[in-house]
N, CA, C and O atoms as CSV, one atom per row, in Angstrom:
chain,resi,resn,atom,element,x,y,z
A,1,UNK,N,N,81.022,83.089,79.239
A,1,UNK,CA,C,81.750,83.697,78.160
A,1,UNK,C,C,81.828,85.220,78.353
A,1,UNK,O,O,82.842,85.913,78.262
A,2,UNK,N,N,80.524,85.632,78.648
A,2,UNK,CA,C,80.655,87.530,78.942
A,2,UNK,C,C,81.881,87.595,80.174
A,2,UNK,O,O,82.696,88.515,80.101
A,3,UNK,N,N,81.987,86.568,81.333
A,3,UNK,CA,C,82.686,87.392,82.371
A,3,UNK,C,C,84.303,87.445,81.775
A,3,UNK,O,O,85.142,88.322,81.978
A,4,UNK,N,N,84.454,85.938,80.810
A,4,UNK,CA,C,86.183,86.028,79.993
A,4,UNK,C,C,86.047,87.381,79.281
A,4,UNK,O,O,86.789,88.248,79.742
A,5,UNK,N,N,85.567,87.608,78.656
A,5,UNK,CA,C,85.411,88.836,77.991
A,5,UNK,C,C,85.221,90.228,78.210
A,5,UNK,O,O,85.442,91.175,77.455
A,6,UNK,N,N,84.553,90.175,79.943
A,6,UNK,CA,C,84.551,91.156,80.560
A,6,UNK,C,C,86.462,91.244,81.403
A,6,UNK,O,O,87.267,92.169,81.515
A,7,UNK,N,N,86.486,89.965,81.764
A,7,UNK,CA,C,88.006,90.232,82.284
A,7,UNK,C,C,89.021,90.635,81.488
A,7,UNK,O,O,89.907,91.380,81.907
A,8,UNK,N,N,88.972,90.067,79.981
A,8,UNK,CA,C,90.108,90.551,79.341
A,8,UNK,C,C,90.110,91.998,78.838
A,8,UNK,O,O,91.081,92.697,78.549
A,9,UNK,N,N,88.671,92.320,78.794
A,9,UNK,CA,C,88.351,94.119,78.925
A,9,UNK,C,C,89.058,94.550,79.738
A,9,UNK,O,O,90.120,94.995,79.302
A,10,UNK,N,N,88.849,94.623,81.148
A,10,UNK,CA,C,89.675,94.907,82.114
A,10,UNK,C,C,90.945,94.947,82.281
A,10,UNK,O,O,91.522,95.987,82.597
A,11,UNK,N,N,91.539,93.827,82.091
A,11,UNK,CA,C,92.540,93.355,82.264
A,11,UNK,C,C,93.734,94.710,80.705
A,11,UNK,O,O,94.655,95.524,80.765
A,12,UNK,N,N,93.033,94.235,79.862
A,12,UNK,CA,C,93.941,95.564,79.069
A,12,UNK,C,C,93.303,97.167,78.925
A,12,UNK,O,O,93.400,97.901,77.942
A,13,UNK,N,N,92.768,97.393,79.950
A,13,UNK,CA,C,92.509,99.054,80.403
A,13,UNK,C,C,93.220,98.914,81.162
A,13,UNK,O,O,92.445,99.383,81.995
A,14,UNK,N,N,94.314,98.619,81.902
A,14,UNK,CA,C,95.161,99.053,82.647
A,14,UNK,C,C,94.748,98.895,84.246
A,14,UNK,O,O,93.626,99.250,84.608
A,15,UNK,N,N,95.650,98.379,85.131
A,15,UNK,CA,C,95.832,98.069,86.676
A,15,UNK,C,C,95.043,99.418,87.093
A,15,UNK,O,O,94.195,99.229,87.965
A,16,UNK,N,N,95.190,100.926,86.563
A,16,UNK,CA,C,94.426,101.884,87.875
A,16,UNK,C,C,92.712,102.340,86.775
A,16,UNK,O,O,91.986,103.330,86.685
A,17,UNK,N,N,92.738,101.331,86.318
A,17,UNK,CA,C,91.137,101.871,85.667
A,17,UNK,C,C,90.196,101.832,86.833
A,17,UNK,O,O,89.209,102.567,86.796
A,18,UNK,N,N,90.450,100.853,88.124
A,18,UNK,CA,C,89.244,100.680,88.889
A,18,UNK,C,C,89.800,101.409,90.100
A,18,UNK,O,O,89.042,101.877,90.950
A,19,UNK,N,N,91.041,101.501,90.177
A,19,UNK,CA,C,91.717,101.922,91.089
A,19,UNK,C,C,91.503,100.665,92.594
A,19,UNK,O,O,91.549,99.460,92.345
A,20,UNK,N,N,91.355,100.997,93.572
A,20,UNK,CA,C,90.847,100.053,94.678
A,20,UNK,C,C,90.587,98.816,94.145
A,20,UNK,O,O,91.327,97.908,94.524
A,21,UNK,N,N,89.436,98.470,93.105
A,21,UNK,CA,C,88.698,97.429,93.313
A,21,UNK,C,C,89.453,96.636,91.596
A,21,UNK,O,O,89.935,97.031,90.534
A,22,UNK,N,N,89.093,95.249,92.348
A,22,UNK,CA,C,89.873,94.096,91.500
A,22,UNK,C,C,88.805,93.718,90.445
A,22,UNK,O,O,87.578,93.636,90.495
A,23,UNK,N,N,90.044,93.449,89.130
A,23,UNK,CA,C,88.863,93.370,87.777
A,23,UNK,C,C,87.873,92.496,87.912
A,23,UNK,O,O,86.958,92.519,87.089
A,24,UNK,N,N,87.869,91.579,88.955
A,24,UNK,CA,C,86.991,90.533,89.567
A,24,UNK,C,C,85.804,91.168,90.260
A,24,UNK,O,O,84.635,90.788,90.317
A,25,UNK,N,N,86.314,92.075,90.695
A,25,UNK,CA,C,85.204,92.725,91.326
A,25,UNK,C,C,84.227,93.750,90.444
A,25,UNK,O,O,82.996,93.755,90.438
A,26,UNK,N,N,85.048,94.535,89.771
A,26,UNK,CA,C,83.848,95.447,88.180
A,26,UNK,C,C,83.221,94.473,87.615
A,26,UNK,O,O,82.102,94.869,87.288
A,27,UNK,N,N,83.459,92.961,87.227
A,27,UNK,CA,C,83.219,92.182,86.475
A,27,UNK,C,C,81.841,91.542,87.366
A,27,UNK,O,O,80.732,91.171,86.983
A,28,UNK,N,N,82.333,91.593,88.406
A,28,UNK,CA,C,80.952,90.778,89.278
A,28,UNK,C,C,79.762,91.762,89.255
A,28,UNK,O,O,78.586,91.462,89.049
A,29,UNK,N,N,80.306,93.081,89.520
A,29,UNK,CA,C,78.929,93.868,89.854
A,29,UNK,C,C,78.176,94.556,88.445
A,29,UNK,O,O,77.125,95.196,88.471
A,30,UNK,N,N,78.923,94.276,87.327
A,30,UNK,CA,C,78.548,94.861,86.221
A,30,UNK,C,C,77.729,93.844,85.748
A,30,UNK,O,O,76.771,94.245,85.088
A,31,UNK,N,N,77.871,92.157,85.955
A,31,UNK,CA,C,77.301,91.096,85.236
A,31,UNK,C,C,75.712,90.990,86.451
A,31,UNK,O,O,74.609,90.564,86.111
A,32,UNK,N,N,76.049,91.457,87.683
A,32,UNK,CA,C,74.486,91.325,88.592
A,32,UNK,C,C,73.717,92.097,88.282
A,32,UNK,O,O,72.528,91.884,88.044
A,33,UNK,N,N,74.483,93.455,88.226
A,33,UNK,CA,C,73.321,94.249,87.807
A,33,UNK,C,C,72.740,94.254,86.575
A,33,UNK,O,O,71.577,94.566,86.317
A,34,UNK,N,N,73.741,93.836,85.691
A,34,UNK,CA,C,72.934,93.676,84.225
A,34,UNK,C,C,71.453,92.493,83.926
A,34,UNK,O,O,70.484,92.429,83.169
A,35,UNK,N,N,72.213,91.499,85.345
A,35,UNK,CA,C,70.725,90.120,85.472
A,35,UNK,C,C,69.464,91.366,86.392
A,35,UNK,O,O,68.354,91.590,85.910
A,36,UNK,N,N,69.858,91.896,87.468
A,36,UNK,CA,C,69.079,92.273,87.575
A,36,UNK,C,C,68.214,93.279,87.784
A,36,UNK,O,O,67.237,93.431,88.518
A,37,UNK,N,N,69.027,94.228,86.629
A,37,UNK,CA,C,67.737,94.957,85.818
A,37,UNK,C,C,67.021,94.778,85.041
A,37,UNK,O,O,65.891,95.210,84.815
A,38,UNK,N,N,68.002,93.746,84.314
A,38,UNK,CA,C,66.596,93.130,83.623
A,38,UNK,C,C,65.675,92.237,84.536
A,38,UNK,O,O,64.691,91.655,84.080
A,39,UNK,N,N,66.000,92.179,85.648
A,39,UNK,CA,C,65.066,91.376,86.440
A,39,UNK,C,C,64.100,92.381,86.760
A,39,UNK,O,O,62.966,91.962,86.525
A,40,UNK,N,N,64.116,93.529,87.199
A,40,UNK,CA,C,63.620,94.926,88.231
A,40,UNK,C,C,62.615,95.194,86.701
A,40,UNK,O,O,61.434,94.846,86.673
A,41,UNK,N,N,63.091,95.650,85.870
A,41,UNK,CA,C,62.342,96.284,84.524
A,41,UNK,C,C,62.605,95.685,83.072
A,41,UNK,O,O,63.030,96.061,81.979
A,42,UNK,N,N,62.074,94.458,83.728
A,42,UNK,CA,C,62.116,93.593,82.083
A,42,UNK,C,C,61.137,93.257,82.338
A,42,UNK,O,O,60.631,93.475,83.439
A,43,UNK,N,N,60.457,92.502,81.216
A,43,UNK,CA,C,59.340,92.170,80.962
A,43,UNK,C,C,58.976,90.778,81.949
A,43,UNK,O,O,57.853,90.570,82.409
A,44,UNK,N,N,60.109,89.929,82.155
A,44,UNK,CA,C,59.735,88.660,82.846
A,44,UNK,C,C,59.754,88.827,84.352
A,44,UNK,O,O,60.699,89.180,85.057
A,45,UNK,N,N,58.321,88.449,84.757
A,45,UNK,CA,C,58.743,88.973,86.524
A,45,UNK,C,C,58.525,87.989,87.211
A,45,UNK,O,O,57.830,88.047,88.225
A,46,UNK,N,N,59.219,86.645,86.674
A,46,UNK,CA,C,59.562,85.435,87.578
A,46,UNK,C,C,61.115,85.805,88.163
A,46,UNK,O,O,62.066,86.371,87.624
A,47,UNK,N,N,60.895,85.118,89.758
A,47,UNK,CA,C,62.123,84.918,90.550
A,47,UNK,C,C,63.012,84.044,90.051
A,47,UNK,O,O,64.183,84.246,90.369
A,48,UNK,N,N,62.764,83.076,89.315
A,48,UNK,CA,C,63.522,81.873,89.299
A,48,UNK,C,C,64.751,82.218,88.248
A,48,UNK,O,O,65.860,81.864,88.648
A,49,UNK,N,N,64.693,82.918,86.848
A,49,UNK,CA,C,65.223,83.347,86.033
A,49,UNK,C,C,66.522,84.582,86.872
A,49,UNK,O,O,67.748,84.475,86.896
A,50,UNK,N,N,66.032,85.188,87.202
A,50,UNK,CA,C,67.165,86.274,87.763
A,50,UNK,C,C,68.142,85.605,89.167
A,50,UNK,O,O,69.313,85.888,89.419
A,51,UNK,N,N,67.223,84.640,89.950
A,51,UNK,CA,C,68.111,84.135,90.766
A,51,UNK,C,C,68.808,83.489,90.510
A,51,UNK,O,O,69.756,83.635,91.282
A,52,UNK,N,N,69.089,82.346,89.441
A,52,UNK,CA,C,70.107,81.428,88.389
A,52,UNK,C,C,70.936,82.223,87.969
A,52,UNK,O,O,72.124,81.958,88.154
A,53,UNK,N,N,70.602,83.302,87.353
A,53,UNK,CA,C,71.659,83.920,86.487
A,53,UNK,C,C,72.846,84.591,87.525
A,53,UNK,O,O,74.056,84.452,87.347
A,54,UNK,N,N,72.274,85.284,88.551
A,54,UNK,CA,C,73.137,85.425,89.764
A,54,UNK,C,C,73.768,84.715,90.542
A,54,UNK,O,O,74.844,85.027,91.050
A,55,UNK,N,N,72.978,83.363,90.773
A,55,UNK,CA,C,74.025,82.369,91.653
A,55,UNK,C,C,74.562,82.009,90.305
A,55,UNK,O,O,75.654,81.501,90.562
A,56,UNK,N,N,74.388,81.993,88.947
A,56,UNK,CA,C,75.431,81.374,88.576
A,56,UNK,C,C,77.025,82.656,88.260
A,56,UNK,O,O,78.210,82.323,88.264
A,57,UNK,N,N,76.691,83.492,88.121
A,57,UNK,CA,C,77.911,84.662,87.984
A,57,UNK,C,C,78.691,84.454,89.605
A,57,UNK,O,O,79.914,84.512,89.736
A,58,UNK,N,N,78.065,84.294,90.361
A,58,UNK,CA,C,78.837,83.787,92.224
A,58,UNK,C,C,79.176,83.023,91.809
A,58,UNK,O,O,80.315,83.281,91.420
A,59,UNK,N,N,78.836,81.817,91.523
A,59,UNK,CA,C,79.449,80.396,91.333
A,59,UNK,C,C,80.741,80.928,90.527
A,59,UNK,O,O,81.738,81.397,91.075
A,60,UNK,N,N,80.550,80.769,89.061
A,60,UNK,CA,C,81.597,80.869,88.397
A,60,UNK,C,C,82.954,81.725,88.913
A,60,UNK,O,O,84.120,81.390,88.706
A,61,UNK,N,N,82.439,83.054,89.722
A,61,UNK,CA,C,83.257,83.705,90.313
A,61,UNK,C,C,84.313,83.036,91.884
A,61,UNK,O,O,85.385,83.408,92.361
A,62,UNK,N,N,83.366,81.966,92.254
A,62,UNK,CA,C,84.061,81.306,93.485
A,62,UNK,C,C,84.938,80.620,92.958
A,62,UNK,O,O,86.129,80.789,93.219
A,63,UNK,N,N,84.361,79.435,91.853
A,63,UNK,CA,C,85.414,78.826,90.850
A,63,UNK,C,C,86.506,79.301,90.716
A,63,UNK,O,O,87.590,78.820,91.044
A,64,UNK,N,N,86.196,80.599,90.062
A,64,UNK,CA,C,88.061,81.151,89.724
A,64,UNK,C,C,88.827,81.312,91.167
A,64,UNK,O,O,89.936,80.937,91.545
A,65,UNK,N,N,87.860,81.965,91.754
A,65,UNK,CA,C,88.893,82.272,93.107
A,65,UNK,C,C,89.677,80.852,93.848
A,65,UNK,O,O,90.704,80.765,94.521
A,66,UNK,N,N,88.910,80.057,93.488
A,66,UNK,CA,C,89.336,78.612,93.980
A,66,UNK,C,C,90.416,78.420,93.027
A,66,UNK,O,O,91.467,78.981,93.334
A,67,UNK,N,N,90.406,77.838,92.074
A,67,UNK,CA,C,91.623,78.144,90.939
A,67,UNK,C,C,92.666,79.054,91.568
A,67,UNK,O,O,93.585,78.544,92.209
A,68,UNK,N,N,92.579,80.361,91.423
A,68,UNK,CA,C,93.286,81.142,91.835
A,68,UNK,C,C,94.095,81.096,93.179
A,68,UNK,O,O,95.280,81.398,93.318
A,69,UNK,N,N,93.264,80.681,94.091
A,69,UNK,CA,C,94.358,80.078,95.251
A,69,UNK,C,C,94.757,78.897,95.040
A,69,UNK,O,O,95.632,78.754,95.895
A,70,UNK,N,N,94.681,77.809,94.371
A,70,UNK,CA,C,95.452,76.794,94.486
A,70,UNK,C,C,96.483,76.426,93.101
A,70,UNK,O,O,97.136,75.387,93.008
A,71,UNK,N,N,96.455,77.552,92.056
A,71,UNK,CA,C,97.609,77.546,91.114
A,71,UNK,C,C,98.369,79.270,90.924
A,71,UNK,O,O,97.837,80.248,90.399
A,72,UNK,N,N,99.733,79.176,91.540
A,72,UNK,CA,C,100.057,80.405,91.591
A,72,UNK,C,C,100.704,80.688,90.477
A,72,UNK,O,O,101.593,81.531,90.599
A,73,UNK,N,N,100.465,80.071,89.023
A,73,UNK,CA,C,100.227,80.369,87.775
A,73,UNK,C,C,99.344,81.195,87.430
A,73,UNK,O,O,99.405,82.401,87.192
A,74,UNK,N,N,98.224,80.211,87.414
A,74,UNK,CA,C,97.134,80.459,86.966
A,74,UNK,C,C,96.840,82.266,87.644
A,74,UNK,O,O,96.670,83.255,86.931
A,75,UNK,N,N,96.852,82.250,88.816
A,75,UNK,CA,C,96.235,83.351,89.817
A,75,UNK,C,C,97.384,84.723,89.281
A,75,UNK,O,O,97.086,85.898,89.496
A,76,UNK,N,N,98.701,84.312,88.569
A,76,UNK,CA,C,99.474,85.442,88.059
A,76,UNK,C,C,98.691,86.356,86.768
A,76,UNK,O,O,98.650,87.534,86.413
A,77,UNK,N,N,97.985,84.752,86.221
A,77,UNK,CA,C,97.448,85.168,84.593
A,77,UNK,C,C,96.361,85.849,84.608
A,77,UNK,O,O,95.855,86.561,83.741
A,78,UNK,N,N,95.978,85.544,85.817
A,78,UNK,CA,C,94.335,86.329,85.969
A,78,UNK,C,C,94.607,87.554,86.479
A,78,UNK,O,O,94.446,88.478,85.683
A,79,UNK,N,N,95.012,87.869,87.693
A,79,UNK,CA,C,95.385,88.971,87.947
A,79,UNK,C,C,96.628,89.837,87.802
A,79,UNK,O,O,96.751,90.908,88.397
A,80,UNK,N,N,97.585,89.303,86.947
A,80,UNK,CA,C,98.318,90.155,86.454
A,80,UNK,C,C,100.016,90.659,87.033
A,80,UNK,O,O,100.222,90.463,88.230
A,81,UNK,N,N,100.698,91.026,86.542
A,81,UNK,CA,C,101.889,91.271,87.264
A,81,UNK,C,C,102.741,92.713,87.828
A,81,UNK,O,O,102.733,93.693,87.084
A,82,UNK,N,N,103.229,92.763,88.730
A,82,UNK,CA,C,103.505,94.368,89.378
A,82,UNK,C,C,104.145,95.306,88.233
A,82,UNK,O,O,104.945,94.730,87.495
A,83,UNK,N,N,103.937,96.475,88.020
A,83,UNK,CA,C,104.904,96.968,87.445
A,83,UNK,C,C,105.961,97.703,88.471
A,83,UNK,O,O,105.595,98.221,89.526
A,84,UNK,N,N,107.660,97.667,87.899
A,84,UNK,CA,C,108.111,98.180,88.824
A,84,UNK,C,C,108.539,99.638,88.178
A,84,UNK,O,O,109.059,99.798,87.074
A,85,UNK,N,N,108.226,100.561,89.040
A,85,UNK,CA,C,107.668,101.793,88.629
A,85,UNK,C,C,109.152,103.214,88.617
A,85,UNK,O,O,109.348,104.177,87.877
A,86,UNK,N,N,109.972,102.612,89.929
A,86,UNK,CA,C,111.202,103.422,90.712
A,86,UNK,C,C,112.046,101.887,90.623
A,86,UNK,O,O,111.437,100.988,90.044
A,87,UNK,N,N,113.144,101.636,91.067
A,87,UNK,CA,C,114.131,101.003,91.346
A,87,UNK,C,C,115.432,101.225,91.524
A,87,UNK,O,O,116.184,101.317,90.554
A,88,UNK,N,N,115.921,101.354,92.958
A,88,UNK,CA,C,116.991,101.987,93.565
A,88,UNK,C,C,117.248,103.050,92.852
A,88,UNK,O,O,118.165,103.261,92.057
A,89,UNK,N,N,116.310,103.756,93.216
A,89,UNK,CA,C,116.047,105.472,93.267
A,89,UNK,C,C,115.754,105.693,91.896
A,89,UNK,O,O,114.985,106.637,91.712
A,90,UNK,N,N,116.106,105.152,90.977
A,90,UNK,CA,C,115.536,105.805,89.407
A,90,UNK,C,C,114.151,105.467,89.094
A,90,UNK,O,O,113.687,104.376,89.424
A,91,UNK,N,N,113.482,106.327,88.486
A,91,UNK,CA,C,112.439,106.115,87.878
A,91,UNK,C,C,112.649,106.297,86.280
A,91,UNK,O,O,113.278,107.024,85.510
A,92,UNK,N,N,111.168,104.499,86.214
A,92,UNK,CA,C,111.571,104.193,84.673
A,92,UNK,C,C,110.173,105.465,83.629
A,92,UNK,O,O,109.029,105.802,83.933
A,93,UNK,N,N,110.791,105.702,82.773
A,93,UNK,CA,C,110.249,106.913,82.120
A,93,UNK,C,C,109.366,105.776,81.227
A,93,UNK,O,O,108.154,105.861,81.033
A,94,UNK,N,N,110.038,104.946,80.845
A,94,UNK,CA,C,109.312,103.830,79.763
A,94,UNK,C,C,108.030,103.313,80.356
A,94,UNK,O,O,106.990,103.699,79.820
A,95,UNK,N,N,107.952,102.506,81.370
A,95,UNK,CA,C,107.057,102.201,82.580
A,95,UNK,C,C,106.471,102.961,82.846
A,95,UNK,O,O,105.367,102.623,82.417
A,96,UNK,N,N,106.310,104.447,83.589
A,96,UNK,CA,C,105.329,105.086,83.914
A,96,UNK,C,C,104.551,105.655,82.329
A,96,UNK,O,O,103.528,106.340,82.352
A,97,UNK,N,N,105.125,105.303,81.232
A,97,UNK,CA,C,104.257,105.602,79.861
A,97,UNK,C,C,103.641,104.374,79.550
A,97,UNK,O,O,102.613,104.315,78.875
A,98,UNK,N,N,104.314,103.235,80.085
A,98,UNK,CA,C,103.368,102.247,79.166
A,98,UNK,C,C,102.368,102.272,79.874
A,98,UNK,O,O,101.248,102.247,79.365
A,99,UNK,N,N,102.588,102.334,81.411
A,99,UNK,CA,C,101.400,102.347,82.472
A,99,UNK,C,C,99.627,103.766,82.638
A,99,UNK,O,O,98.584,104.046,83.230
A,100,UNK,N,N,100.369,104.030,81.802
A,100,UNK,CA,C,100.019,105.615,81.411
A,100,UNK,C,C,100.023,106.261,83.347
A,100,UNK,O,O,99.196,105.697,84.063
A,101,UNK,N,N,100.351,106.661,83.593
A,101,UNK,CA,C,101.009,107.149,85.423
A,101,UNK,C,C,102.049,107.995,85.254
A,101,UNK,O,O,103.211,107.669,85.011
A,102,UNK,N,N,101.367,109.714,85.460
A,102,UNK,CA,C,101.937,111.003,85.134
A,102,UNK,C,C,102.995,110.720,86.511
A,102,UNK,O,O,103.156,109.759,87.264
A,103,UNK,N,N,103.526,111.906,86.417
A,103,UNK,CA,C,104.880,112.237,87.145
A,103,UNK,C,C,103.892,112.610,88.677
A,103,UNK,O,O,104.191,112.244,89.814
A,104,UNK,N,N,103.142,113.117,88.426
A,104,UNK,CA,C,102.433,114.032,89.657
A,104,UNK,C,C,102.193,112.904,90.436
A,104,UNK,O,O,102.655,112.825,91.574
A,105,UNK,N,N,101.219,111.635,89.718
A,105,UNK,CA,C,100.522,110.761,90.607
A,105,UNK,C,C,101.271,109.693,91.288
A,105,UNK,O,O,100.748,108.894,92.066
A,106,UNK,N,N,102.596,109.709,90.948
A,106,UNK,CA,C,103.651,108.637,91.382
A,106,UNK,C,C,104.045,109.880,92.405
A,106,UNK,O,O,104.370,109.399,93.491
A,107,UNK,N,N,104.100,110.975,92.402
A,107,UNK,CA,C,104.776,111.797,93.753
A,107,UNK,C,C,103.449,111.635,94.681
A,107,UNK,O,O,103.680,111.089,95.760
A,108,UNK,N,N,102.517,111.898,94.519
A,108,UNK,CA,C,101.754,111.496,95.530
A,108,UNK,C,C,101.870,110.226,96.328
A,108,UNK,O,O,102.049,110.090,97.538
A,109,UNK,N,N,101.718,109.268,95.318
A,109,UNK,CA,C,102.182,108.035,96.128
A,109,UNK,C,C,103.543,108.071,97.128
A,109,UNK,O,O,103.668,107.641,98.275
A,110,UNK,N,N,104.331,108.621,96.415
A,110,UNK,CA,C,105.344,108.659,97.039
A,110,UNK,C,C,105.828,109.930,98.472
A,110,UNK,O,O,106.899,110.194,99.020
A,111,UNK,N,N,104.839,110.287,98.585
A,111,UNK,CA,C,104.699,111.527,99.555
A,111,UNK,C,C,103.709,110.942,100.833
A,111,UNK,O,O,103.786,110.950,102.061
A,112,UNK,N,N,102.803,110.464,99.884
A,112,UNK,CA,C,101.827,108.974,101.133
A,112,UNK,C,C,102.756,108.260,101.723
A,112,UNK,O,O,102.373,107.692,102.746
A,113,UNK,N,N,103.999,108.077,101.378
A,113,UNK,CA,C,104.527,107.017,102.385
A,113,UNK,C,C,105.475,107.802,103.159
A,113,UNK,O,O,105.983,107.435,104.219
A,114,UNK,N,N,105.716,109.080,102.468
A,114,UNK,CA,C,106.332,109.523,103.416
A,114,UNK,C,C,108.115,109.461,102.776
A,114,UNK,O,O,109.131,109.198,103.419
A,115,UNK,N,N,107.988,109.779,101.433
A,115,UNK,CA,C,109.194,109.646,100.753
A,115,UNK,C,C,109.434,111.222,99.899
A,115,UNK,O,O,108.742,111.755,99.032
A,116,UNK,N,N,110.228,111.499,100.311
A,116,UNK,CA,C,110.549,113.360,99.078
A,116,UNK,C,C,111.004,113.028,97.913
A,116,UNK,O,O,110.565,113.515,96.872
A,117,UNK,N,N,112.108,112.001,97.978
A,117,UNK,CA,C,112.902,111.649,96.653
A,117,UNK,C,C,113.208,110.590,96.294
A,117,UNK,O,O,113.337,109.741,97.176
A,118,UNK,N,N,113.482,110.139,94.697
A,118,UNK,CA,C,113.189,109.313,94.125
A,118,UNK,C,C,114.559,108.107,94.645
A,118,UNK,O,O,114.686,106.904,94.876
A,119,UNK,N,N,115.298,109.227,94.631
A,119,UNK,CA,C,116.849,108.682,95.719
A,119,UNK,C,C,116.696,107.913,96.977
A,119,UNK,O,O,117.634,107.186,97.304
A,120,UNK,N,N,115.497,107.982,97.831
A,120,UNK,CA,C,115.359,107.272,99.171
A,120,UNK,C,C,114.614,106.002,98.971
A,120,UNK,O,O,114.522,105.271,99.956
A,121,UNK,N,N,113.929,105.525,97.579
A,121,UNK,CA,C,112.936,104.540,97.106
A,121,UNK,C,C,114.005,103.243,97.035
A,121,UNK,O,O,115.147,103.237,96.576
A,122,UNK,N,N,113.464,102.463,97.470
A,122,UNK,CA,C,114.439,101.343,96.872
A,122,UNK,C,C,113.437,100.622,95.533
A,122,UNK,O,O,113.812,99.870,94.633
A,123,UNK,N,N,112.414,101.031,95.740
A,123,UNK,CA,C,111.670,99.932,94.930
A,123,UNK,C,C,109.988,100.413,95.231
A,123,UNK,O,O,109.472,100.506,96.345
A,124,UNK,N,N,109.339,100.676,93.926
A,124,UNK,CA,C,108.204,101.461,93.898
A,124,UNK,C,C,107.231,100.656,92.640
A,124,UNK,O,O,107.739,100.533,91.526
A,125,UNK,N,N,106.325,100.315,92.806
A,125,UNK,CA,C,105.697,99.122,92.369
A,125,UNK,C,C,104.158,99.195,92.094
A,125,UNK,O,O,103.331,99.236,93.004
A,126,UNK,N,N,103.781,99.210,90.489
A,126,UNK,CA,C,102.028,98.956,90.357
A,126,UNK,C,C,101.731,97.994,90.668
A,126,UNK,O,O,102.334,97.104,90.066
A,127,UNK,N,N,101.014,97.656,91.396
A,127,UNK,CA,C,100.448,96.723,91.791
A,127,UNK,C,C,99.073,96.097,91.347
A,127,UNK,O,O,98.101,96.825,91.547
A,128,UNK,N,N,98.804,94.728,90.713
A,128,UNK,CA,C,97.868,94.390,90.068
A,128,UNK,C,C,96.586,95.099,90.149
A,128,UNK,O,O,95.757,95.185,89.244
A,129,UNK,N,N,96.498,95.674,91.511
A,129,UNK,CA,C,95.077,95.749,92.269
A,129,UNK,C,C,95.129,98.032,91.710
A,129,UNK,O,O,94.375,98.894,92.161
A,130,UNK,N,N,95.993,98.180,90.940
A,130,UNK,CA,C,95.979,99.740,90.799
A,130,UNK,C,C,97.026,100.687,91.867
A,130,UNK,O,O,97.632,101.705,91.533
A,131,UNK,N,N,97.039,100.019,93.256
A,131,UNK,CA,C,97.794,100.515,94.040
A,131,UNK,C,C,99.132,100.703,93.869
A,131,UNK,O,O,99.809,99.818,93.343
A,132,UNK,N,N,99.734,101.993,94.332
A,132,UNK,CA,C,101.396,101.717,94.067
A,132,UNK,C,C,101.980,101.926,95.430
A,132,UNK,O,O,101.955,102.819,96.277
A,133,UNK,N,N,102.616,100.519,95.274
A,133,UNK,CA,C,103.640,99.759,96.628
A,133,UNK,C,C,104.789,100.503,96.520
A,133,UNK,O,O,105.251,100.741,95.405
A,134,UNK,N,N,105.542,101.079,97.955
A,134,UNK,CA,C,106.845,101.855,97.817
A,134,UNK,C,C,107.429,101.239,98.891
A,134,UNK,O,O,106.788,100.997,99.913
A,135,UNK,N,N,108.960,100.874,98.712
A,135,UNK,CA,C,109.534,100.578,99.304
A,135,UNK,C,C,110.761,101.384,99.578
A,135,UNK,O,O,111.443,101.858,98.670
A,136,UNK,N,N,111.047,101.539,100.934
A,136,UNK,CA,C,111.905,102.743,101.118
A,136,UNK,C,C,113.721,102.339,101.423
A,136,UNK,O,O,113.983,101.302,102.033
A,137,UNK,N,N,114.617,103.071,101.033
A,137,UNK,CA,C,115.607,102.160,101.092
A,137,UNK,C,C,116.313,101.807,102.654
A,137,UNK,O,O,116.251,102.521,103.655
A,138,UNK,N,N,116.802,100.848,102.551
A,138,UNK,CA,C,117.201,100.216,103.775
A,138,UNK,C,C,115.998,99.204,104.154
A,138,UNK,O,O,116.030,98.626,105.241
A,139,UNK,N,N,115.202,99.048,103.473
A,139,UNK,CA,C,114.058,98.351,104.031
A,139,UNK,C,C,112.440,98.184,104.796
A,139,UNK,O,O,111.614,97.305,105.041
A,140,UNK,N,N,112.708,100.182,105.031
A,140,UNK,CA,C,111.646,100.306,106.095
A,140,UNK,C,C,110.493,101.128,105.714
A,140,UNK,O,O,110.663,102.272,105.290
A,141,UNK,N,N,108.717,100.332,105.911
A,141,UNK,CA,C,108.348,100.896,105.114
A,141,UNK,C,C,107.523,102.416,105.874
A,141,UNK,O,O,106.998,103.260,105.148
């Protein structure tokens, strides 16, 4: 129940809260370390208690991933859908606010690939994982 609850945390702070790393992944390392510190400096200093609680947060976590590759539903709902950020050269003003993604940090991206203007983008994209995908026009990235 904590990790649904930890994902849907995630999941509405927004695609660049972790930046790099997938809400699957804050969710895993926030629920181990919480077993085991209380394992390290809690009062109970049996192995058996902290190692359950960890293989079971892996387990449950393989579960989804299993899910997740074999329903490309399901794997949309969990991880979420691109925003498209530019599209044949315009950028959406609405989108980079709902996304909260200033003007500056979309030119960076867009200077990483090696793009000056919003005119050469065919298609510029948040990507579930925080990253923003640019596609340059004519095709080439």
């Amino acid at each position: 129940m904590t990790y649904a609850g930890l994902l849907i945390l995630l999941r509405l702070a927004g695609k660049r809260a972790f930046g790099e790393m997938s809400a699957f992944d804050v969710i895993l390392l926030v629920l181990v370390g919480g077993v085991l510190r209380t394992a390290i400096i809690g009062d109970d200093k049996g192995f058996a208690g902290p190692f359950i609680g960890v293989a079971s947060i892996l387990a449950a976590d393989k579960l989804l991933a299993w899910a997740c590759t074999r329903s490309a539903t399901f794997n949309r709902i969990m991880e979420g859908f691109p925003s498209l950020l530019i599209s044949a050269g315009r950028r959406d003003r609405d989108e980079l606010l709902s996304q909260n993604i200033p003007d500056a940090a979309l030119d960076r991206a867009l200077h990483a690939a090696g793009v000056e203007s919003d005119g050469s983008v065919f298609a510029a994209r948040l990507e579930p994982n925080g990253k923003i995908t640019v596609v340059k026009q004519g095709g080439n990235n």
